[in-house]
ZADO-446395 format. One record per atom (N, C-alpha, C): residue number from 1; x, y, z; atom name. Coordinates in steps of 0.05 Angstrom, whole numbers. Example, Ala and Ser with C-alpha at 12.3 -4.5 7.8 and 13.67 -1.06 7.14 Angstrom:
BEGIN
+-----+--------+--------+--------+-------+
| num |     xx |     yy |     zz | atome |
+-----+--------+--------+--------+-------+
|   1 |    264 |   -114 |    156 |     N |
|   1 |    246 |    -90 |    156 |    CA |
|   1 |    264 |    -66 |    156 |     C |
|   2 |    257 |    -45 |    142 |     N |
|   2 |    273 |    -21 |    143 |    CA |
|   2 |    258 |      1 |    157 |     C |
+-----+--------+--------+--------+-------+
REM end
This chain:
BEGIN
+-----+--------+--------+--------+-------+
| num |     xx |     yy |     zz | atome |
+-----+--------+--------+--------+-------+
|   1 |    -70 |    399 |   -156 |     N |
|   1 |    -53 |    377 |   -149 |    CA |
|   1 |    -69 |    355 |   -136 |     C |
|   2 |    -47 |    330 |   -130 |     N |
|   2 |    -74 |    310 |   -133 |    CA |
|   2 |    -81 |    320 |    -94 |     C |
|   3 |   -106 |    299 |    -86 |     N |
|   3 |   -114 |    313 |    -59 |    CA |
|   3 |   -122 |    287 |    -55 |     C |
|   4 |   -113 |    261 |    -58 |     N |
|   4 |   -111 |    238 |    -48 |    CA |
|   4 |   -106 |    225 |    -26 |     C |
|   5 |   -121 |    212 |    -12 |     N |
|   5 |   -107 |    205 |     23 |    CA |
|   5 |   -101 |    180 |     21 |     C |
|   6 |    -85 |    178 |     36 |     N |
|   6 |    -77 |    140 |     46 |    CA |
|   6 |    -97 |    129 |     54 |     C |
|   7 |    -97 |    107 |     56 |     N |
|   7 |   -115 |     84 |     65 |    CA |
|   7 |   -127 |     87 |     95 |     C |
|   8 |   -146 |     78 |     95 |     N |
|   8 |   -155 |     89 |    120 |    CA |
|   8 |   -168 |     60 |    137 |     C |
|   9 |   -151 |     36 |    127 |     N |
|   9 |   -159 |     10 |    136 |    CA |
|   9 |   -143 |      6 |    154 |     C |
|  10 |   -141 |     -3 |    179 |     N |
|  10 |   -120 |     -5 |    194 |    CA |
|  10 |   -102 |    -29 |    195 |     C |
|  11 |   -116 |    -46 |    179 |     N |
|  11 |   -111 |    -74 |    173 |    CA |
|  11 |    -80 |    -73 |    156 |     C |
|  12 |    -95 |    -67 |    128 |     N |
|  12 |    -67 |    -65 |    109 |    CA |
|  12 |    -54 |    -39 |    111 |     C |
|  13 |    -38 |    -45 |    110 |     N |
|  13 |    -12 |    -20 |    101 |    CA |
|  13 |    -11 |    -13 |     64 |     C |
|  14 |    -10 |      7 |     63 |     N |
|  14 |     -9 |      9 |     19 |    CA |
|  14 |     25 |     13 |     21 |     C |
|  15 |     41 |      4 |      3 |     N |
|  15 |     71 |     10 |      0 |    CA |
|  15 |     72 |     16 |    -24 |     C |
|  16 |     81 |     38 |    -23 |     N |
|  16 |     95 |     42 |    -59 |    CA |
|  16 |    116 |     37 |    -70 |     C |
|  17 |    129 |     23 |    -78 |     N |
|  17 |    152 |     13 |    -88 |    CA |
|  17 |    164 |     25 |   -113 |     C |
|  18 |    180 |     41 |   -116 |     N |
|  18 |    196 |     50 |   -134 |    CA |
|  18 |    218 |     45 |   -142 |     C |
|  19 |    223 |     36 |   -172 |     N |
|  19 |    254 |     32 |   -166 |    CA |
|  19 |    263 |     58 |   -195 |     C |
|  20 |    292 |     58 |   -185 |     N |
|  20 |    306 |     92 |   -188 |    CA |
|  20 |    319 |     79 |   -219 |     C |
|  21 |    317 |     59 |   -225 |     N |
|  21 |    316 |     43 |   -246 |    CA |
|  21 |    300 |     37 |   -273 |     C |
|  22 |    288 |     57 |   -293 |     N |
|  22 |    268 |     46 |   -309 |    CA |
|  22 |    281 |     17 |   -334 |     C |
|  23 |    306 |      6 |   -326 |     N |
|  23 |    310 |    -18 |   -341 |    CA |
|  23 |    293 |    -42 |   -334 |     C |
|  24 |    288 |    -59 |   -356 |     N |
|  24 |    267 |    -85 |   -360 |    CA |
|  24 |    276 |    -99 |   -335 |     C |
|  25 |    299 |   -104 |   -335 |     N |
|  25 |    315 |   -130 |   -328 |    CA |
|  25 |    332 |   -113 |   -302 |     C |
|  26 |    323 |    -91 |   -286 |     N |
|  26 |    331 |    -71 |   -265 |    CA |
|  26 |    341 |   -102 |   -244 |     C |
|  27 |    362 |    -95 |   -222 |     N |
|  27 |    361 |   -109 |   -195 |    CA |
|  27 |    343 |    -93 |   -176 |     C |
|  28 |    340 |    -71 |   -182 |     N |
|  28 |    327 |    -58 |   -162 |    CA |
|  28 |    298 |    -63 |   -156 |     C |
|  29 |    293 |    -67 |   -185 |     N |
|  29 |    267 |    -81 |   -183 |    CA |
|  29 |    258 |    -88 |   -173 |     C |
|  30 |    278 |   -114 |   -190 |     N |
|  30 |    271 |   -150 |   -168 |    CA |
|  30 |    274 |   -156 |   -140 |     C |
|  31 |    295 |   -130 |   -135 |     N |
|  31 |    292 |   -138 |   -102 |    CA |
|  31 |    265 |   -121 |    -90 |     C |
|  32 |    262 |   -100 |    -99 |     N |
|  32 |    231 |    -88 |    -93 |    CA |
|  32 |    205 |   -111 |    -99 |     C |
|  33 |    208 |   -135 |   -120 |     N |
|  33 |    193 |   -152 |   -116 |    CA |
|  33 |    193 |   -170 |    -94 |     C |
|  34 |    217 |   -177 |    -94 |     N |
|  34 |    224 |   -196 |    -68 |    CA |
|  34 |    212 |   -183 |    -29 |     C |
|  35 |    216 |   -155 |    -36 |     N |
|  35 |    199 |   -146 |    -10 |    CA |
|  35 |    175 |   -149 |     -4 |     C |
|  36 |    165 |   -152 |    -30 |     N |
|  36 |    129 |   -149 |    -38 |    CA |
|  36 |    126 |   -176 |    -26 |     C |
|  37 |    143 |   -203 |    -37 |     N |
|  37 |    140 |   -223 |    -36 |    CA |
|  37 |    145 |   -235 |     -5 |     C |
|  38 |    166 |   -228 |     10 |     N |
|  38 |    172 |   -221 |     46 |    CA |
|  38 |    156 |   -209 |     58 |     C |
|  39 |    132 |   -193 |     47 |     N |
|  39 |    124 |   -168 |     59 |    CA |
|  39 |     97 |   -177 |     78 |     C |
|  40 |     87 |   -195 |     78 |     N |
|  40 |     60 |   -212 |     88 |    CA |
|  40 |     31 |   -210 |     90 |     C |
|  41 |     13 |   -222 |    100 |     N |
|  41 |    -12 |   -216 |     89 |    CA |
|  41 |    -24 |   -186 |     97 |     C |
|  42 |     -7 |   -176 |    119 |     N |
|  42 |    -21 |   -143 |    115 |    CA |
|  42 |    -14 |   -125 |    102 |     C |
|  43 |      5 |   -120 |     87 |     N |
|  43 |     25 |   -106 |     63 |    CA |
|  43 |     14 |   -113 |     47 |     C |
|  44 |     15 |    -89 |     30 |     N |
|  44 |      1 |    -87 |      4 |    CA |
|  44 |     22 |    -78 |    -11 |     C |
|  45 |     35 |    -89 |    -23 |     N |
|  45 |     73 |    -76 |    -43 |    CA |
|  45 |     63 |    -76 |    -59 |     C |
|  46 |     60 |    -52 |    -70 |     N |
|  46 |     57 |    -53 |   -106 |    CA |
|  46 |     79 |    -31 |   -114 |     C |
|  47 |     83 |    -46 |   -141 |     N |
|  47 |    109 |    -32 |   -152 |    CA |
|  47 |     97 |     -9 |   -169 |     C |
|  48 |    111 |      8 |   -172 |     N |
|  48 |     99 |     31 |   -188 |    CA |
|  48 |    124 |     28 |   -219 |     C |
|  49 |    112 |     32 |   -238 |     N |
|  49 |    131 |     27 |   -261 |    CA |
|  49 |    126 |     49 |   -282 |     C |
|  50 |    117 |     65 |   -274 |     N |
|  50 |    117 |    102 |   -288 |    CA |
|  50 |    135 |    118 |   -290 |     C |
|  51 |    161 |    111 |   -284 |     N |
|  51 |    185 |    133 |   -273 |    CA |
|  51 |    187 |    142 |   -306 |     C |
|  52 |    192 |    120 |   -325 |     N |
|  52 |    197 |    134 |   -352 |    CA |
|  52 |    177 |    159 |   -360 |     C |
|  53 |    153 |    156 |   -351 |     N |
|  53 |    146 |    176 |   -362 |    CA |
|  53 |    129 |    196 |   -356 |     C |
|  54 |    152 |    206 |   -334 |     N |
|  54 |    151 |    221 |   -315 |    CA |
|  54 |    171 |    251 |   -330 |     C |
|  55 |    151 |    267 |   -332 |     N |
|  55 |    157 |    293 |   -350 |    CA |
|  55 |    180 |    309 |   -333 |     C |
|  56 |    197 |    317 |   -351 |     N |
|  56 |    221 |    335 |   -337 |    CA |
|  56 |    202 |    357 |   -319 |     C |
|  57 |    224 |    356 |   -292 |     N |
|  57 |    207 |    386 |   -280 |    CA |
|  57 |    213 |    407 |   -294 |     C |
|  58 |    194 |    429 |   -293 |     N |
|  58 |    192 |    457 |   -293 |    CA |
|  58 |    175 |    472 |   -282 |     C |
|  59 |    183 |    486 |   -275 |     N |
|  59 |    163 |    505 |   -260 |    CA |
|  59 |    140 |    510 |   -267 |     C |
|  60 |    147 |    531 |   -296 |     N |
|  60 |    126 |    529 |   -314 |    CA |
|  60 |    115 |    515 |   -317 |     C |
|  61 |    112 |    483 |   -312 |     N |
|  61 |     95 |    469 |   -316 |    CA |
|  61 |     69 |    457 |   -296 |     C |
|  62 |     79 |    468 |   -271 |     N |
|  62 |     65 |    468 |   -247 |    CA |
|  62 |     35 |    466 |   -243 |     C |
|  63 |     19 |    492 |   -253 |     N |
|  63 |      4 |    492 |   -262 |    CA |
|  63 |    -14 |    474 |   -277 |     C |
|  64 |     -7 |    454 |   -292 |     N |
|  64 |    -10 |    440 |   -311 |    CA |
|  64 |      3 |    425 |   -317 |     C |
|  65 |      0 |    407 |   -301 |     N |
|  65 |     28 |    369 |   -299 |    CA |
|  65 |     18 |    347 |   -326 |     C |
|  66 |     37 |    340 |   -330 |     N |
|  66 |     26 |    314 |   -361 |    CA |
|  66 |     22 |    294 |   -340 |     C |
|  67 |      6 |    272 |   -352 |     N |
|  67 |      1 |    248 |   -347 |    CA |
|  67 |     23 |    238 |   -335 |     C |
|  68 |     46 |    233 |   -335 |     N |
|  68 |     54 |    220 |   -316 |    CA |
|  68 |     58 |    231 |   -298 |     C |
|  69 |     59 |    255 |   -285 |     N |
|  69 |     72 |    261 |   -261 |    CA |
|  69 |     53 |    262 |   -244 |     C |
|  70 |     18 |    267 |   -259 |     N |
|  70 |     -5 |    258 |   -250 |    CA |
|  70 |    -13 |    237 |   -237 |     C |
|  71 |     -2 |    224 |   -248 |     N |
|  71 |      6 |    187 |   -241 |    CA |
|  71 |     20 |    182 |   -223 |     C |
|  72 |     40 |    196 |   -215 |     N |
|  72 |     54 |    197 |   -198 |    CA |
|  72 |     52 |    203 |   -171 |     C |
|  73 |     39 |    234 |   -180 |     N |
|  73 |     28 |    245 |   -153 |    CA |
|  73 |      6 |    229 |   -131 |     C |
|  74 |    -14 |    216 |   -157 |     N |
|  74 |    -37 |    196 |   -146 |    CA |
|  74 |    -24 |    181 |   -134 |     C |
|  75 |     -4 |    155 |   -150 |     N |
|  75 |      3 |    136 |   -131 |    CA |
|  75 |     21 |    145 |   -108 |     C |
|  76 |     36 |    163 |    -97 |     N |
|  76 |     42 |    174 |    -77 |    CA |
|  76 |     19 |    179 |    -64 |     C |
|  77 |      3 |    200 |    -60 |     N |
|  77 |    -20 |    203 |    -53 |    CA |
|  77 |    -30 |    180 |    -37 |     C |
|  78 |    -42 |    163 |    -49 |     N |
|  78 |    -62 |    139 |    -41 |    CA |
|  78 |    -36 |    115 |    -26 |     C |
|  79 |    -22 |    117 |    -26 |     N |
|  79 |     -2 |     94 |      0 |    CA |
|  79 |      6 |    110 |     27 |     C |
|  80 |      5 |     91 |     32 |     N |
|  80 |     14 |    104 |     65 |    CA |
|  80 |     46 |    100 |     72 |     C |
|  81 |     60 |     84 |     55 |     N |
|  81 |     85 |     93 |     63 |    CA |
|  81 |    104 |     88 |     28 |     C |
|  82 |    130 |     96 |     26 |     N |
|  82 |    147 |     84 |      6 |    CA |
|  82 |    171 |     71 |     12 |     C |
|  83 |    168 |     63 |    -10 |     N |
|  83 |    205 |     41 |    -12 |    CA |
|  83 |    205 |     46 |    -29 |     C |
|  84 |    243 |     62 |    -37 |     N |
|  84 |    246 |     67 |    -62 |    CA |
|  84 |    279 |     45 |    -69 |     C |
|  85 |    280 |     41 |    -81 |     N |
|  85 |    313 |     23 |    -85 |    CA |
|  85 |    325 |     49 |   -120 |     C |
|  86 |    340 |     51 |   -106 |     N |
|  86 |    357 |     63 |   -123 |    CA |
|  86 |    386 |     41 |   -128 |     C |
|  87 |    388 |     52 |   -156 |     N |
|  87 |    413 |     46 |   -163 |    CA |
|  87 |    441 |     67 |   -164 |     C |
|  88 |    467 |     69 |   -174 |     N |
|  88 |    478 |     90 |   -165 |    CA |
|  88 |    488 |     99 |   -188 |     C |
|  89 |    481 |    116 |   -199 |     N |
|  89 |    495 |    135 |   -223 |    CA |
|  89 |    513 |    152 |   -218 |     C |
|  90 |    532 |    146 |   -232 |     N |
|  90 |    563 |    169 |   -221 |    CA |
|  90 |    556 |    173 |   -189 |     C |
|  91 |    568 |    159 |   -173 |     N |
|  91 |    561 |    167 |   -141 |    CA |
|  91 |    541 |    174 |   -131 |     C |
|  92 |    514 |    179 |   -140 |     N |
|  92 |    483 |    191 |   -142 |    CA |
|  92 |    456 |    173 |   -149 |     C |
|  93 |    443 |    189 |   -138 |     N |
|  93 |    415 |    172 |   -149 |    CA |
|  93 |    411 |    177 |   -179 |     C |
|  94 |    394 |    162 |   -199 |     N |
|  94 |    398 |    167 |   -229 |    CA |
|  94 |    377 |    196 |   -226 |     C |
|  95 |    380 |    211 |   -245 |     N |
|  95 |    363 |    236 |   -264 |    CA |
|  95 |    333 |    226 |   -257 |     C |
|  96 |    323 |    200 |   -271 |     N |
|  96 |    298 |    206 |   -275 |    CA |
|  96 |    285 |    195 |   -251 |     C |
|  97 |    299 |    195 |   -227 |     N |
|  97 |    282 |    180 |   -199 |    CA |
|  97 |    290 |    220 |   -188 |     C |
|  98 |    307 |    231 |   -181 |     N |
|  98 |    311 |    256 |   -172 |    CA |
|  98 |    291 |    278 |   -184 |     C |
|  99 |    282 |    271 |   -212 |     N |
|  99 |    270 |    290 |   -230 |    CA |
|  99 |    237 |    280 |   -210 |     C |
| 100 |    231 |    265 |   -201 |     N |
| 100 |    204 |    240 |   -201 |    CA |
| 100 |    207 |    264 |   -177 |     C |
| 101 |    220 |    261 |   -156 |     N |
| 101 |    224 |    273 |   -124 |    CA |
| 101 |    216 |    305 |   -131 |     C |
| 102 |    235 |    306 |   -145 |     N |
| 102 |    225 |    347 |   -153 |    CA |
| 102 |    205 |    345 |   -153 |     C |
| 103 |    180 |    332 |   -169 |     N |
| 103 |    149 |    338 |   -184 |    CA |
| 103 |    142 |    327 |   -155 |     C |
| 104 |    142 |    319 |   -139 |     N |
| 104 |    126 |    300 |   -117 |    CA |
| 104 |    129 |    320 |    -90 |     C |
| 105 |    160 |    338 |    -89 |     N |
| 105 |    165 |    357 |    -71 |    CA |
| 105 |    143 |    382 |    -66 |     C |
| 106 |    133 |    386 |    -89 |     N |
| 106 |    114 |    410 |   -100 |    CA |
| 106 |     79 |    410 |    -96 |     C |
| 107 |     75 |    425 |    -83 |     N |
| 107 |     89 |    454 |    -71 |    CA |
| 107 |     91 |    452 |    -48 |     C |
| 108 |    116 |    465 |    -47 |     N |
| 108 |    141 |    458 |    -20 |    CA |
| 108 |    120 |    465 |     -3 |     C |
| 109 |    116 |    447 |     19 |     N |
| 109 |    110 |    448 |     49 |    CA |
| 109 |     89 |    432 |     45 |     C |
| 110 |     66 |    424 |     27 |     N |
| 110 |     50 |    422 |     23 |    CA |
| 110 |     43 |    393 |      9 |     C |
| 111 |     63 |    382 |     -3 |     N |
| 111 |     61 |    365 |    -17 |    CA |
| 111 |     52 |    344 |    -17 |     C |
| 112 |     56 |    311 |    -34 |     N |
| 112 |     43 |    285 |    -23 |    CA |
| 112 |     62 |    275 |     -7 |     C |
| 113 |     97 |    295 |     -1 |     N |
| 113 |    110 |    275 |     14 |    CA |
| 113 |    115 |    278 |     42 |     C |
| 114 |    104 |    304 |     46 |     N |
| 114 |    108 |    316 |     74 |    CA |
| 114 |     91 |    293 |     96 |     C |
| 115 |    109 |    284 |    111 |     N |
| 115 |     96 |    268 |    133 |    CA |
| 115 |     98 |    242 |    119 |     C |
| 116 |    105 |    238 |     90 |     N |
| 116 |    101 |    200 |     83 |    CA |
| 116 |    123 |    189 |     91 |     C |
| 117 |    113 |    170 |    101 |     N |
| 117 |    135 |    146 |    119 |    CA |
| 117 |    155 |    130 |    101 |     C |
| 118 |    172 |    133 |     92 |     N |
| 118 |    193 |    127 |     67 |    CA |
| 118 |    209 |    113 |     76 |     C |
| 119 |    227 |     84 |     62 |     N |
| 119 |    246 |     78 |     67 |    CA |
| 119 |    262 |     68 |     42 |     C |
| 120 |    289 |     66 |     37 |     N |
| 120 |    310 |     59 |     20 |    CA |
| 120 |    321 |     44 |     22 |     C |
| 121 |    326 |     30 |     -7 |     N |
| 121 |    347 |      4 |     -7 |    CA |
| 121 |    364 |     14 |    -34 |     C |
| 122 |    386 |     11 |    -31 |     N |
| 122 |    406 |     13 |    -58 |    CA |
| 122 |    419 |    -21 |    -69 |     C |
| 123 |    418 |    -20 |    -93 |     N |
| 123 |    430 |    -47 |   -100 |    CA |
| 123 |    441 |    -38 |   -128 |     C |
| 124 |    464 |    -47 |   -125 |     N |
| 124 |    486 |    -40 |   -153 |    CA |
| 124 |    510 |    -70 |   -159 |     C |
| 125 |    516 |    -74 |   -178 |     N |
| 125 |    531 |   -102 |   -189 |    CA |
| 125 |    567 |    -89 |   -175 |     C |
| 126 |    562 |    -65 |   -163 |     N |
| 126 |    592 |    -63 |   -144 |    CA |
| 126 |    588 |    -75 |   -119 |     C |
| 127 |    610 |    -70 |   -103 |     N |
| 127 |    612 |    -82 |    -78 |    CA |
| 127 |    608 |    -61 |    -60 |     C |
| 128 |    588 |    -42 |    -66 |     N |
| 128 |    586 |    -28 |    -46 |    CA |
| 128 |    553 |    -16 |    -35 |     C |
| 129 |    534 |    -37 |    -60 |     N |
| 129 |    508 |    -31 |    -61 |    CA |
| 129 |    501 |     -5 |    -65 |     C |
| 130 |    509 |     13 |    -77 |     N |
| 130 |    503 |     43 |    -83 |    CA |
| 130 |    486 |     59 |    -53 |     C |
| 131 |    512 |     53 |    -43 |     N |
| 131 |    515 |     73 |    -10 |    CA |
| 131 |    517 |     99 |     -7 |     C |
| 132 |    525 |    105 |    -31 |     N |
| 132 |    532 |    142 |    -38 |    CA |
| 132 |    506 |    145 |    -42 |     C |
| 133 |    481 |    132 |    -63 |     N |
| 133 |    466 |    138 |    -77 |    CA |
| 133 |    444 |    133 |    -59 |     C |
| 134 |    440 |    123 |    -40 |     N |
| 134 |    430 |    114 |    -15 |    CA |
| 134 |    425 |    136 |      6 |     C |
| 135 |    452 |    148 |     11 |     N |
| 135 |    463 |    170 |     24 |    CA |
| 135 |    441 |    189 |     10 |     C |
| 136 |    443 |    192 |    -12 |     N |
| 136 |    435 |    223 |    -21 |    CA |
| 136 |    411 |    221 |    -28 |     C |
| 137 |    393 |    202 |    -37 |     N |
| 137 |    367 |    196 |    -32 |    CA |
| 137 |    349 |    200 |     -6 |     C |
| 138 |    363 |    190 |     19 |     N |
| 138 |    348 |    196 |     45 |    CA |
| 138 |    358 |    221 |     45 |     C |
| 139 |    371 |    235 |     41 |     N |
| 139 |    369 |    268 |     44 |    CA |
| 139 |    357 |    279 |     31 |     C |
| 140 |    356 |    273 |     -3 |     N |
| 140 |    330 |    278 |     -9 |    CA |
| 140 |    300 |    272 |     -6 |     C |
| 141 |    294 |    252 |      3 |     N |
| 141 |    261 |    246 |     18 |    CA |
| 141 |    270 |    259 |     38 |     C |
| 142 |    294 |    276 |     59 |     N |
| 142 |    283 |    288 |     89 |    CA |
| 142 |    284 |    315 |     86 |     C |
| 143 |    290 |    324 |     61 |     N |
| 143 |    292 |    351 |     43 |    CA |
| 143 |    259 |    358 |     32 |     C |
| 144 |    249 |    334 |     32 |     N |
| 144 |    230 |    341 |     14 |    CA |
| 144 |    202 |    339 |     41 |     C |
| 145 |    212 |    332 |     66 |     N |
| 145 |    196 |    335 |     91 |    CA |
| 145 |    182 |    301 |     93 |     C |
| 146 |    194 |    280 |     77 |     N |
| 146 |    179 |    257 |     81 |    CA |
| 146 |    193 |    245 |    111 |     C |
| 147 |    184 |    220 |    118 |     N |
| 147 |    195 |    214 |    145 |    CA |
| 147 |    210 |    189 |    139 |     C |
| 148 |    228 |    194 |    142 |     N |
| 148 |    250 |    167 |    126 |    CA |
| 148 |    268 |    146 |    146 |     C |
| 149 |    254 |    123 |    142 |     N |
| 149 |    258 |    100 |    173 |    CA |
| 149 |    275 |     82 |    153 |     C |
| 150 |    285 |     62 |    182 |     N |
| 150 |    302 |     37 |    176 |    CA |
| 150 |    329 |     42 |    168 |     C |
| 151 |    340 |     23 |    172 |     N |
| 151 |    372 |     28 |    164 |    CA |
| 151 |    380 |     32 |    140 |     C |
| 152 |    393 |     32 |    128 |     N |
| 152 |    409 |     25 |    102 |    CA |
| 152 |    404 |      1 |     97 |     C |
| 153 |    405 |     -5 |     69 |     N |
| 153 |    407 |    -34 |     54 |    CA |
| 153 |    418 |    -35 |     29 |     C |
| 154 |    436 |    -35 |     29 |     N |
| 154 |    462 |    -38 |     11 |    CA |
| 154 |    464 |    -62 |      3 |     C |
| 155 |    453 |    -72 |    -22 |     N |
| 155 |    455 |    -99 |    -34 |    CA |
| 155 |    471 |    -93 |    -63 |     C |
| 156 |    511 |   -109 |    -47 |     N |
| 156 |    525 |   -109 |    -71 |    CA |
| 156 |    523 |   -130 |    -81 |     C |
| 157 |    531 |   -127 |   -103 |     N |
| 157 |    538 |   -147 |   -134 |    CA |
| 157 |    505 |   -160 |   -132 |     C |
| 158 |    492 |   -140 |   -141 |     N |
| 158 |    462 |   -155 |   -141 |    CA |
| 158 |    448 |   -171 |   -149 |     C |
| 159 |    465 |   -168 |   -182 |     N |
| 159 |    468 |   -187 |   -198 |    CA |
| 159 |    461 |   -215 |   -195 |     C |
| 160 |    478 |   -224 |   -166 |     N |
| 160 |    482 |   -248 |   -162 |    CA |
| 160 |    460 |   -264 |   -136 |     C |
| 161 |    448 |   -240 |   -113 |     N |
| 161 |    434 |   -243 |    -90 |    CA |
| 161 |    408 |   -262 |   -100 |     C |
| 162 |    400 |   -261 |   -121 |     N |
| 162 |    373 |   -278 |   -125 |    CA |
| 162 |    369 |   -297 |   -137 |     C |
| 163 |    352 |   -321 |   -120 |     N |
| 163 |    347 |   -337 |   -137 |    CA |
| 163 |    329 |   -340 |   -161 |     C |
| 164 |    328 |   -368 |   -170 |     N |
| 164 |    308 |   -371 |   -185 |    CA |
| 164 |    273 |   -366 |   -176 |     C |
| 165 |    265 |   -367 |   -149 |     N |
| 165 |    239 |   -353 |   -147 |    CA |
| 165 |    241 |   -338 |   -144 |     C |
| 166 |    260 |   -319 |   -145 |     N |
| 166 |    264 |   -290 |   -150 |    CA |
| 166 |    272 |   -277 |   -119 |     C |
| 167 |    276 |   -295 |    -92 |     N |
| 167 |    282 |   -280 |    -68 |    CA |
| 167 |    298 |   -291 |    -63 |     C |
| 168 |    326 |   -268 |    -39 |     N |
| 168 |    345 |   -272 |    -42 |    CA |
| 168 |    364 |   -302 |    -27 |     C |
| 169 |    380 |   -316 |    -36 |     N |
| 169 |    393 |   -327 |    -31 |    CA |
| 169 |    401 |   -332 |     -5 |     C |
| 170 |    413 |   -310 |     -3 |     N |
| 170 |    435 |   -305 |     28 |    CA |
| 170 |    405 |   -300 |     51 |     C |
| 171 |    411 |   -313 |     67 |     N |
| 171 |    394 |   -313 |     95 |    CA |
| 171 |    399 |   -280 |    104 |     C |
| 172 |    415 |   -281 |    106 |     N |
| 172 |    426 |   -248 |    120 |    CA |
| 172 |    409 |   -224 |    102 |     C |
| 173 |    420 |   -228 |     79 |     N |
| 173 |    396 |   -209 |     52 |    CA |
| 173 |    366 |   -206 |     63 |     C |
| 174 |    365 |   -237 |     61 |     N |
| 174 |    337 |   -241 |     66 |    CA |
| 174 |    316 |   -237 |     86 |     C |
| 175 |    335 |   -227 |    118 |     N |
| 175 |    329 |   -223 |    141 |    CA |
| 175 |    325 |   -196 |    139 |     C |
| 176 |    341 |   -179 |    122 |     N |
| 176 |    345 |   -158 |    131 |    CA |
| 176 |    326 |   -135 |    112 |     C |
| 177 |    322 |   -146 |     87 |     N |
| 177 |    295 |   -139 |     75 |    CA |
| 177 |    269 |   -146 |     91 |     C |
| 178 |    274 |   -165 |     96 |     N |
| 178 |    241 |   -173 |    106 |    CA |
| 178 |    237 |   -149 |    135 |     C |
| 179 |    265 |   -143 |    150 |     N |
| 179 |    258 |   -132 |    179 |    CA |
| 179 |    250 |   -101 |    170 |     C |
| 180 |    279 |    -91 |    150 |     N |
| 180 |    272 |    -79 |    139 |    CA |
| 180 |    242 |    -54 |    112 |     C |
| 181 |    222 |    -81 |    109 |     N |
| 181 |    202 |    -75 |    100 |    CA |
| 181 |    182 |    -79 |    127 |     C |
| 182 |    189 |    -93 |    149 |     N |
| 182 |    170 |    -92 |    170 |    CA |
| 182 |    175 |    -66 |    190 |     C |
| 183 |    195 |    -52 |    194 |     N |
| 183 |    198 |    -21 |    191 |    CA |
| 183 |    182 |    -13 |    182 |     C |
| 184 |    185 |    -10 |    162 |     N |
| 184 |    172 |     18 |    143 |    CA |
| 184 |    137 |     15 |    152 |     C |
| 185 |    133 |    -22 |    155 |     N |
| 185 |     98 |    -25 |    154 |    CA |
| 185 |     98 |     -7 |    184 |     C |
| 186 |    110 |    -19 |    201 |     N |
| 186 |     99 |    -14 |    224 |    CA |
| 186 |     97 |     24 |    235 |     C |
| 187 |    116 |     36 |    219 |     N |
| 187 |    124 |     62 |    219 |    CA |
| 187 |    105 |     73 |    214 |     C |
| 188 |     92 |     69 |    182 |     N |
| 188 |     66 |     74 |    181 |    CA |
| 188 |     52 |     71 |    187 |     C |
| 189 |     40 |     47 |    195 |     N |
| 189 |     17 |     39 |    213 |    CA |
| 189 |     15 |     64 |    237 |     C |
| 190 |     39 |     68 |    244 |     N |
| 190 |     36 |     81 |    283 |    CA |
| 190 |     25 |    115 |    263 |     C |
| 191 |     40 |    117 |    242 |     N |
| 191 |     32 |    158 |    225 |    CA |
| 191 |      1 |    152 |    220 |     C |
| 192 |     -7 |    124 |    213 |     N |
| 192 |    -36 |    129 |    209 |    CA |
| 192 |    -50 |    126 |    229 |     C |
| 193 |    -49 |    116 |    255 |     N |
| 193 |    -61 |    116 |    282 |    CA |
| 193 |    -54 |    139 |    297 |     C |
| 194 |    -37 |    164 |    288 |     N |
| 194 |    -39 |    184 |    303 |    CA |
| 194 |    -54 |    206 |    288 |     C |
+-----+--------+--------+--------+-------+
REM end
């Protein structure tokens, strides 16, 4: 398995950005860009865009992971904290972001997530920003032993939150991602100084 460490600069923070989304044209995305873009000169946001091909778990396959989950494990590995934005499938996080968590859980106690400083944002074209799917995501990163900070961020009808440079519109959105991604930096920062 990979045996990769976080950054050991005290300067930048590494963020990994996931979204639970593998569509072109995702909101989850874009608002994961827009953090990158809020996130300031000591954040390092990079989006990770591998979820497609990210091999179903199996056990049996443990042993011997395909390329993407390899990919996966690395870029987990090498950041010091995540942001993941999910979208909400039937009340839930989608299949292939939960399938991503299984391969990244492994082997239980041991893993790349145990101790990583994680936080979540849900954004869905309802009015309720995929809050269920939000819900059951941070139980799964505190299931899987990661350390999961910041409030909720429920961005409904997402559709509509962004502008044309791509960050969000509403002041309030925009306050609350930015405080919100300055969480997660600072969270990590204090796991890598201890």
């Amino acid at each position: 398995m990979t045996t990769a460490t976080p950054s050991t600069d005290t300067g930048v923070v590494r963020v990994l950005a996931i979204s639970g989304s593998v569509r072109a044209g995702s909101v989850n995305s874009a608002i994961l860009r827009a953090g990158a873009a809020l996130a300031g000169a000591e954040v390092k946001l990079e989006l990770w865009d591998g979820l497609k091909a990210v091999e179903p778990f199996s056990e049996d396959d443990e042993a011997a992971p395909g390329a993407g989950v390899k990919a996966l494990l690395a870029a987990i590995a090498e950041a010091d904290a995540l942001l993941i934005a999910t979208p909400e499938y039937n009340g839930s996080v989608p299949g292939q972001l939960k399938n991503a968590l299984d391969w990244a859980s492994r082997p239980y106690g041991r893993s790349v997530l145990v101790g990583k400083t994680a936080s979540v944002i849900g954004a869905s074209p309802s009015g309720f920003g995929a809050k269920w799917a939000q819900a059951d995501l941070r139980k799964i990163l505190g299931a899987c032993g990661a350390e999961v900070v910041g409030e909720e961020l429920c961005v409904a009808q997402a559709h509509t939150v962004l502008g044309e440079d791509g960050l969000p519109t509403d002041e309030e959105l925009r306050t609350a991602l930015t405080t919100l991604v300055a969480t997660l930096v600072e969270a990590a920062r204090a796991a890598k100084a201890a």
